[in-house]
C-alpha positions in Angstrom: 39.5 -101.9 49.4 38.4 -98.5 49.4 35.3 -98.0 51.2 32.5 -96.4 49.6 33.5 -97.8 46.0 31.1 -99.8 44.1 32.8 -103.3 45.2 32.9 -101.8 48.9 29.6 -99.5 49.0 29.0 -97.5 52.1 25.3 -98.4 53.9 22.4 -95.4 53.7 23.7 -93.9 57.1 27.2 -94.2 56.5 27.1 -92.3 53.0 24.9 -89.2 54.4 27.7 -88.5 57.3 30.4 -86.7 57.3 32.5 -89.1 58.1 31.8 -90.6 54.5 34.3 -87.5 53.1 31.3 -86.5 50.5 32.2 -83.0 49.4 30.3 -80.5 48.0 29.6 -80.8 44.7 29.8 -84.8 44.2 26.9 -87.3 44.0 25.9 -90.1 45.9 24.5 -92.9 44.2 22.3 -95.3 45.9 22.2 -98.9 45.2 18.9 -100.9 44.5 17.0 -102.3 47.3 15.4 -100.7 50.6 17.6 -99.1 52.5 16.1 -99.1 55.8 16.5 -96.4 58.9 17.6 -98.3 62.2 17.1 -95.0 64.2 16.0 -90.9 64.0 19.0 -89.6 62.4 20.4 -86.3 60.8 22.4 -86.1 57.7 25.6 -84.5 58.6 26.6 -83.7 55.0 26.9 -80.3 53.8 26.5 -79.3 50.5 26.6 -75.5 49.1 23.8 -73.3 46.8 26.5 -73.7 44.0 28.0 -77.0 44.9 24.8 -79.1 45.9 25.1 -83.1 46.9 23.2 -85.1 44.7 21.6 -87.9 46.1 20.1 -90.3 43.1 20.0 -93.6 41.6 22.5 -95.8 40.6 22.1 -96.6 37.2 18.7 -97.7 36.4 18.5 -99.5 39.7 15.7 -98.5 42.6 16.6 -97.8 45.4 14.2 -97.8 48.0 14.8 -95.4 51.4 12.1 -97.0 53.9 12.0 -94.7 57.3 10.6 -97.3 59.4 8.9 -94.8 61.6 11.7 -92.8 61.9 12.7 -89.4 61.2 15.9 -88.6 58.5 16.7 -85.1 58.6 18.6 -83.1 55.8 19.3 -79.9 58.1 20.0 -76.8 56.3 22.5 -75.2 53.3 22.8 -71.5 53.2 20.0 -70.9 55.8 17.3 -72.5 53.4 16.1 -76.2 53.7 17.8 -78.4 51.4 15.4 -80.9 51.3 
């Protein structure tokens, strides 16, 4: 079963790593439901100016992203804030 595909999905953390093997360029669609931070934590991804990662909604689901008091950080692209 392939990991991150829509019978396998990756969790909120896992997808925003780099271990998740997101490229620049693709999108990353979030499931319905909250998706809840455990811990502070720092998106690892890297997107480009030209090839941006898209983070959106599945569908017409919601997704939720509930930060339980903690801190997610998008870093940088191309020295500007990507957030």
């Amino acid at each position: 079963m392939n990991k991150g595909a829509i019978d396998n999905p990756l969790n909120f953390q896992e997808a925003l790593t780099l271990d998740s093997h997101i490229l620049p360029g693709r999108t990353i669609h979030l499931r319905g439901g909250t998706h809840t931070l455990t811990q502070n934590f720092e998106a690892t991804l890297r997107g480009t100016a030209q090839a941006p990662i898209i983070i959106k909604p599945y569908q017409d689901e919601k997704p939720i992203i509930d930060l339980n008091g903690h801190v997610l950080n998008f870093g940088k692209v191309d020295g500007t804030s990507n957030c």
